[in-house]
C-alpha positions in Angstrom: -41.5 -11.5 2.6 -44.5 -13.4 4.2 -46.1 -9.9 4.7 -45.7 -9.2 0.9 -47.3 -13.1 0.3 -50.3 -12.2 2.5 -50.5 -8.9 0.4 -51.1 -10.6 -2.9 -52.8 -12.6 -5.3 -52.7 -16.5 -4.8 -50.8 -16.3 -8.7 -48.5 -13.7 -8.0 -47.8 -15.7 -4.2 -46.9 -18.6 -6.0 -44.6 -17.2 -8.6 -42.9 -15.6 -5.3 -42.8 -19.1 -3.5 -41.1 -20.4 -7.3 -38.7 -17.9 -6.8 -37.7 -17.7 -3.3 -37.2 -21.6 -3.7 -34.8 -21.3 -6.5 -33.1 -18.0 -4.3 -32.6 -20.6 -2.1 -31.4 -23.1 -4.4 -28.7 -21.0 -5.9 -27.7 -20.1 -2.4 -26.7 -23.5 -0.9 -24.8 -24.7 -4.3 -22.4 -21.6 -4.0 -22.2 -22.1 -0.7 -21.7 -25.8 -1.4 -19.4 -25.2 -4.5 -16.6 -28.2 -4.1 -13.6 -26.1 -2.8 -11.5 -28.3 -0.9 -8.2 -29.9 0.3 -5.5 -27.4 1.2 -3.6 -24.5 0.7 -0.3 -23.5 1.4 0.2 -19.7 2.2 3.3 -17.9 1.8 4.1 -14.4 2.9 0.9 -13.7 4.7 0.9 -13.3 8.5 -2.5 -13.5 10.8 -1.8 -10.3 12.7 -4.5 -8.6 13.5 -8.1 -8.1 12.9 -8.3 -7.0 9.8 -6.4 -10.1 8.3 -7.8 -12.9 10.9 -12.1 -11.9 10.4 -11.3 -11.8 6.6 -9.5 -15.5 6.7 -12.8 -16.3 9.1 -14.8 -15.4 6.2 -12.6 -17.8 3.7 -13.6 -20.9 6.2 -17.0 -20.0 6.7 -17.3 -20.1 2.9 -15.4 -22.8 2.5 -15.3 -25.4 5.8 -13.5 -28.1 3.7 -10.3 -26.1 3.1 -7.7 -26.5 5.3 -5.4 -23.1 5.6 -1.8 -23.1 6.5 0.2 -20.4 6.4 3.9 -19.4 6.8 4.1 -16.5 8.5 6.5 -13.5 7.6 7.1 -11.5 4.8 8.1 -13.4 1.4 11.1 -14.6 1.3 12.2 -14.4 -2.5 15.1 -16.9 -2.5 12.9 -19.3 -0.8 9.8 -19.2 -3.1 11.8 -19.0 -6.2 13.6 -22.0 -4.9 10.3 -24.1 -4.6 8.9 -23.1 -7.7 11.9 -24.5 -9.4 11.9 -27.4 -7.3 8.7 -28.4 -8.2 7.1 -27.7 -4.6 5.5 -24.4 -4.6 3.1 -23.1 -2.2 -0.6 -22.8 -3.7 -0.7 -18.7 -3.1 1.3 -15.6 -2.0 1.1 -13.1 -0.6 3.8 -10.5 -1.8 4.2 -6.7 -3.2 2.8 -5.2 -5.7 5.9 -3.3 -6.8 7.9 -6.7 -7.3 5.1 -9.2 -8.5 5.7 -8.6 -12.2 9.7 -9.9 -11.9 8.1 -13.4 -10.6 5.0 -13.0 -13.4 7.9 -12.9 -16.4 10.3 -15.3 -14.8 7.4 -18.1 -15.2 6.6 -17.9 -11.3 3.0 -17.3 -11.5 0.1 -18.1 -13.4 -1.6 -15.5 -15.4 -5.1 -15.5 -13.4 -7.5 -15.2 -17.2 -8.9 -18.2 -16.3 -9.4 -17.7 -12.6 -10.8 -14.5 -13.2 -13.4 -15.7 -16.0 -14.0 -18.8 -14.1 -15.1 -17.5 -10.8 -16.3 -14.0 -12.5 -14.3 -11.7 -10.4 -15.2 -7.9 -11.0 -11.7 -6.1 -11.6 -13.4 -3.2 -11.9 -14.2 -3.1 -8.2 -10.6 -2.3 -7.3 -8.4 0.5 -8.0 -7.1 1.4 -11.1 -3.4 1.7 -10.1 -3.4 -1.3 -8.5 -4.4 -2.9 -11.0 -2.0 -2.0 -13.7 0.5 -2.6 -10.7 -0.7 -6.4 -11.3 -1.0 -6.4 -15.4 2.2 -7.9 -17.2 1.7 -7.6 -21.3 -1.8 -7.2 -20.7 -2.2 -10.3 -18.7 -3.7 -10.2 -15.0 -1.1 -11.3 -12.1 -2.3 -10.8 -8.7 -5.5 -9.7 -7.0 -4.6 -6.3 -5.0 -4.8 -6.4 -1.4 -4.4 -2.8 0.7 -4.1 0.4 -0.7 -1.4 2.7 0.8 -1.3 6.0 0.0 1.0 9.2 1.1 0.5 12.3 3.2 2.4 14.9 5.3 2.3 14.6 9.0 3.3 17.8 10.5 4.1 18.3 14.2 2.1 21.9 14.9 3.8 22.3 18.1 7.6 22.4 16.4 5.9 24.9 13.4 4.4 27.1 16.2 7.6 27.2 18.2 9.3 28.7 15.1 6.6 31.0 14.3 4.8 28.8 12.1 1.6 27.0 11.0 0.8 24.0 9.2 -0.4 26.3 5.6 3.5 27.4 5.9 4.4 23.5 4.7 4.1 23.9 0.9 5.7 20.7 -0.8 5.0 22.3 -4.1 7.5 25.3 -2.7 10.9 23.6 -2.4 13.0 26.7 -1.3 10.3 27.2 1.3 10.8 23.6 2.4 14.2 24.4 2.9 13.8 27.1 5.0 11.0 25.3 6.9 13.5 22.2 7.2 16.3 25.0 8.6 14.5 26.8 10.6 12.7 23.1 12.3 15.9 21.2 12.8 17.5 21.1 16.1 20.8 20.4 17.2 22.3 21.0 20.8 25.5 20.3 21.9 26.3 18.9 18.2 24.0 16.3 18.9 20.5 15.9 16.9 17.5 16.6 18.8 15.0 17.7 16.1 15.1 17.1 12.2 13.2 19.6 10.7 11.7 17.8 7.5 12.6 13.9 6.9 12.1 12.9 3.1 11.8 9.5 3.5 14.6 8.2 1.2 15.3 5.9 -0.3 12.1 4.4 -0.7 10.1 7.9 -1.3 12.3 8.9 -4.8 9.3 8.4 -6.7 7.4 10.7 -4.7 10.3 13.5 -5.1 10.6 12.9 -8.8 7.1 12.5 -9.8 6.7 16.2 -7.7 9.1 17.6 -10.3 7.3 16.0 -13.5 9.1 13.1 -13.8 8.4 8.9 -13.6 11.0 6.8 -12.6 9.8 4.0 -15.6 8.3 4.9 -18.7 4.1 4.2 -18.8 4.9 1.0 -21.2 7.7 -0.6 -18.3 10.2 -0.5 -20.9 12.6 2.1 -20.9 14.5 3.4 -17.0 14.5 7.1 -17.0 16.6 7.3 -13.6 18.4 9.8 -15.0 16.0 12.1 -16.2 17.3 16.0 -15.0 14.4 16.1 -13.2 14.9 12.9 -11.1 18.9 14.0 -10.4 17.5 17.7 -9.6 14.7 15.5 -7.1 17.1 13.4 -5.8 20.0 16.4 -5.3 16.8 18.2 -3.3 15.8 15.7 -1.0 19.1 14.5 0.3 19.9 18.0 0.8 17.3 18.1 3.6 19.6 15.9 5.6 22.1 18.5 5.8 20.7 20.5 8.5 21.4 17.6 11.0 25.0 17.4 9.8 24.8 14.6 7.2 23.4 11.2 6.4 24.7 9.6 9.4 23.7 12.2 12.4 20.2 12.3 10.9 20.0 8.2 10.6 21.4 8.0 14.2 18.9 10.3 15.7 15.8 9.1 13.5 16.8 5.4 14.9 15.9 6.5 18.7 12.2 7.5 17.7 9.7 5.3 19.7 8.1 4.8 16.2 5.1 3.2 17.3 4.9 4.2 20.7 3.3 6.4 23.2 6.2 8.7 23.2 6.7 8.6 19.2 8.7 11.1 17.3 5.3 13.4 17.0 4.6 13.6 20.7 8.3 13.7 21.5 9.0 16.9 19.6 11.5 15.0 17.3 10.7 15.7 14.0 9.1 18.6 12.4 7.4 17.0 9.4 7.4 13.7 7.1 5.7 12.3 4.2 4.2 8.8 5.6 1.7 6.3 4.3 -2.0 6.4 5.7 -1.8 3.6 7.7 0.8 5.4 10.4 -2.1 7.6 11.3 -3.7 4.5 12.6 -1.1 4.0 15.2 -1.0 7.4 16.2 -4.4 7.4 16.6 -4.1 4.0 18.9 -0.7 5.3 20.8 -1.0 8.7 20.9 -4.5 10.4 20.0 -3.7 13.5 21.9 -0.9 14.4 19.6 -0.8 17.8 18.6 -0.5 17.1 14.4 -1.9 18.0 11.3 -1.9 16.1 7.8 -2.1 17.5 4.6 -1.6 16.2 1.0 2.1 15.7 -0.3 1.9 18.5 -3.5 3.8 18.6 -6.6 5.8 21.8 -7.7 2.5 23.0 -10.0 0.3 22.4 -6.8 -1.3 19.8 -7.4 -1.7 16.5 -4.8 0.0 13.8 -5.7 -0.1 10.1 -4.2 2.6 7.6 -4.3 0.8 3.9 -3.8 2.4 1.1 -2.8 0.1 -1.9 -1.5 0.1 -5.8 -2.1 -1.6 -8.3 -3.7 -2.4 -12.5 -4.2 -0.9 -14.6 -6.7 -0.8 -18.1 -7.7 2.6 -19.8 -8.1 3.0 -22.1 -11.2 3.0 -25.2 -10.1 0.1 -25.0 -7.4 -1.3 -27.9 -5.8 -4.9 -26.6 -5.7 -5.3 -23.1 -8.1 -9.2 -24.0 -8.0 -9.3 -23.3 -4.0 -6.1 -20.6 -4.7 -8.6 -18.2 -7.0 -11.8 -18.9 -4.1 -9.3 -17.3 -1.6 -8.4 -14.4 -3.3 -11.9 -13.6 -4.6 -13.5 -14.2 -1.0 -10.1 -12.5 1.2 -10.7 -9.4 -0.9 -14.6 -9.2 -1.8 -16.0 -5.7 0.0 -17.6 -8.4 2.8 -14.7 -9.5 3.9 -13.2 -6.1 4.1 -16.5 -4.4 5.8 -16.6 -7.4 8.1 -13.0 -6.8 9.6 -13.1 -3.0 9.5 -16.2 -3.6 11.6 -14.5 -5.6 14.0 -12.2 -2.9 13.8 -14.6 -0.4 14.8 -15.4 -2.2 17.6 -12.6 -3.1 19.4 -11.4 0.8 19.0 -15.3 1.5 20.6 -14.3 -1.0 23.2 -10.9 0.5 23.7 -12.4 4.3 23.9 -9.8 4.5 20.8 -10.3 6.3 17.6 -11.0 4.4 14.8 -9.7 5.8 11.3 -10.8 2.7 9.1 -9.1 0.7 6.6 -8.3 1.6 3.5 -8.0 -0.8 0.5 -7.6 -1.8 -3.1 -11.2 -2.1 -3.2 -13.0 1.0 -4.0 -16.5 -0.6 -3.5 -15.6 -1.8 -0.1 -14.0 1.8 0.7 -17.2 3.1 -0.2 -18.9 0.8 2.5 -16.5 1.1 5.1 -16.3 4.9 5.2 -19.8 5.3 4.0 -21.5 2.6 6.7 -19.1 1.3 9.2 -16.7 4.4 10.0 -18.4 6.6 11.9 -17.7 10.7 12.6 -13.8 11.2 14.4 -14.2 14.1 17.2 -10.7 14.8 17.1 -10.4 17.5 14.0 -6.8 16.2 13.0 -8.1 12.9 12.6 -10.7 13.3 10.9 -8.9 15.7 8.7 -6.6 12.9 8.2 -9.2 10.6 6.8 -10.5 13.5 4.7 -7.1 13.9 3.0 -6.2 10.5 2.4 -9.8 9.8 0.8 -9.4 12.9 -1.4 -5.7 11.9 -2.2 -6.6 8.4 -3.4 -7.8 9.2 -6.5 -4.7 11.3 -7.6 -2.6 7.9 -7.4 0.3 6.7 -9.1 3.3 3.8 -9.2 5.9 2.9 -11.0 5.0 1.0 -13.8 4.3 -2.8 -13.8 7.7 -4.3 -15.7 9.7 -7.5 -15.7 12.7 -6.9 -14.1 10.5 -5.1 -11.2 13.2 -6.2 -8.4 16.5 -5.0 -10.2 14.8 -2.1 -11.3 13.9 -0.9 -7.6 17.6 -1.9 -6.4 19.3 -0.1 -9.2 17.1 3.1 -7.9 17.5 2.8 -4.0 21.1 1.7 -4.2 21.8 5.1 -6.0 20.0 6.7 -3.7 22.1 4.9 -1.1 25.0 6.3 -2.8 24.0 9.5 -2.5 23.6 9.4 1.0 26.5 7.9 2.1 28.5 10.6 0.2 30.1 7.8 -2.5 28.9 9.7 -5.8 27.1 12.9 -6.6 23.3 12.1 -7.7 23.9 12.7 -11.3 26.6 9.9 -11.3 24.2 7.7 -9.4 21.4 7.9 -11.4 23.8 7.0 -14.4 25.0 4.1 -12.5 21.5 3.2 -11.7 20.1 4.5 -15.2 22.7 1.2 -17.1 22.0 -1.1 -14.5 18.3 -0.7 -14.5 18.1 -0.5 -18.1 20.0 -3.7 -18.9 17.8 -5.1 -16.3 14.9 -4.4 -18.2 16.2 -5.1 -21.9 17.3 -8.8 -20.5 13.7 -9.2 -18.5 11.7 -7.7 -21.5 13.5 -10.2 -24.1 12.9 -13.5 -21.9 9.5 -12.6 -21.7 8.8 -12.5 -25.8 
């Protein structure tokens, strides 16, 4: 800037001077803004990197505000408990699948205010979250991480069958029959390979959104568990457990993986192929980055990829001791700073470490932007850097089950069916029915306390 000053015209210096000294100005009073006293956090865990630089960056920006934090995920009983009690905690940290049944039961504040106030940019973060966060057209929660979906396919298990990874066609189901036939192994009568794991019960809205149908309809109001299309999605995928015997066999074998170990289910030859969210390719990368793997977007039966996201978010509780210093938080904890700055230290600890780094991925398209654009640099392991390639291409063709008020019964009714199903109780058409009156009463009761 002094270089530019010496470059022009004593008038054209001084209007500079006027308006570097009001830069500075405006500087200092944000950074000064009176944000102070404490918070207590609920559900939010200091964990790793990614969560401790970006809480470094809240007390940088704000040295007066004292943090305290209960570690762990939310425990619903609990927070419900102090809200009623009068003694909430001043944010949480919880899902964004289950924030609208505490928006509607007069646990949080709508954040309008916080928003205008503070002139948070929603349109910096993802669309799907979003809505995930939007109750009657009222904002909720701020959304933390993205996760999106993707196949992870063992090559070694495909090649020993006579296979490749282009033979894994999810919009193919007979084929992924075959594939999950032909992949399975069992010796002796005892599982020691299951071909293709479907991730049930908490992927059903993967299966049924594959086969053109939404668990919720768009408006939150009305269950469609019991759609043909979700009973013919839900009779598929458990069917993949039969090759392994049965519910139990498969959940006894899948329960000896070294999950996020060295000698992980990929690296030891025990499972062919599974849908998984993005952030497992993160640990492979860290435990294991000589495994022989491939990933690939999860298609539906037309061919198209499709992305079921799940992810969290930030809300105020009614009843907050300090909402003022609440809505700093959230704004600062997810501004594309914070994130750049802790996927940097990210990066660096995995250049330290010799270990592949395959970013972070969040709610925040403009700080997904900077972090794959700036701070990740090029993966010289193909799969990897395949893998990043395919979740940053899948992102955009998210979905979720739509924001409603009875968000926690409405997800039981479905994964208890699902349970059902599995443990050989009820066929998936009388599930789903099950499910389909629970869930909609669920909703009718949720939907009328919240008019």
């Amino acid at each position: 800037m002094l270089r530019l000053f010496r470059q022009t015209s004593p008038r054209f210096s001084s209007m500079l001077i006027v308006l570097a000294a009001v830069f500075l100005l405006v500087v200092p009073l944000a950074a000064q803004e009176d944000i102070s006293g404490s918070l207590d956090i609920m559900g939010f865990g200091l964990g790793d990197e990614i969560a401790t630089v970006r809480v470094d960056q809240v007390r940088a920006a704000y040295p007066n505000l004292e943090l305290n934090f209960t570690e762990g995920a939310l425990d619903e009983q609990q927070f419900l408990t102090s809200v009623a009690s009068g003694d909430p905690p001043d944010l949480v940290y919880l899902g964004r699948d289950v924030l609208s049944t505490y928006a509607v039961r007069g646990a949080l504040m709508p954040l309008t205010e916080c928003i205008d106030t503070r002139g948070i940019d929603m349109s910096q973060y993802r669309q799907t979250a979003v809505d995930q966060v939007t109750v009657n057209g009222e904002v909720y929660g701020i959304p933390e991480f993205y996760n999106s979906i993707m196949l992870f396919i063992n090559n070694a298990a495909l090649a020993e069958a006579g296979l490749s990874p282009e033979d894994v066609d999810t919009s193919d189901w007979e084929s992924i029959r075959a594939l999950n036939d032909a992949l399975t192994r069992v010796e002796d009568g005892n599982v020691t390979r299951i071909g293709f794991d479907p991730k049930l019960p908490e992927f059903l809205p993967l299966w049924a959104m594959a086969n053109g149908a939404s668990l919720l309809s768009d408006d939150g109001r009305t269950a469609q568990l019991n759609d043909p299309r979700v009973v013919e999605a839900l009779e598929f995928a458990t069917s993949l457990h039969d090759a392994a015997g049965g519910r139990q066999p498969f959940i006894a074998f899948r329960d000896t993986w070294d999950f996020f170990g060295a000698e992980n289910q990929m690296v030891a030859d025990q499972l062919g192929v599974f849908p998984m969210e993005q952030w497992y390719m993160n640990v492979l990368a860290g435990s294991s980055p000589d495994v022989d793997i491939t990933f690939a977007p999860f298609l539906d039966r037309e061919g198209n990829p499709i992305n079921f996201v799940t992810g969290s978010a930030w809300a105020i509780p009614v009843g907050s001791s300090n909402p003022e210093a609440a809505c700093a938080f959230m704004q600062a904890i997810t501004a594309p700073e914070a994130w750049v700055a802790a996927a940097q230290e990210r990066a660096d600890l995995r250049t330290e470490s010799g270990a592949i780094n395959t970013g972070v991925y969040t709610g925040n398209s403009v700080a997904d932007e900077q972090i794959f654009g700036e701070v990740v640099q090029p993966i010289d392991v193909p799969a990897f850097a395949g893998g990043v390639d395919t979740i940053l291409d899948v992102q955009e063709n998210g979905f979720a089950v739509a924001a409603n008020p009875a968000g926690s019964e409405f997800r039981q009714a479905w994964v208890d069916a699902v349970n059902r199903v599995l443990n050989g109780e009820q066929t998936a058409q009388e599930a789903l029915d099950q499910a389909q009156a629970e869930a909609q009463a669920a909703l009718d009761e949720a939907w009328a306390a919240s008019e």
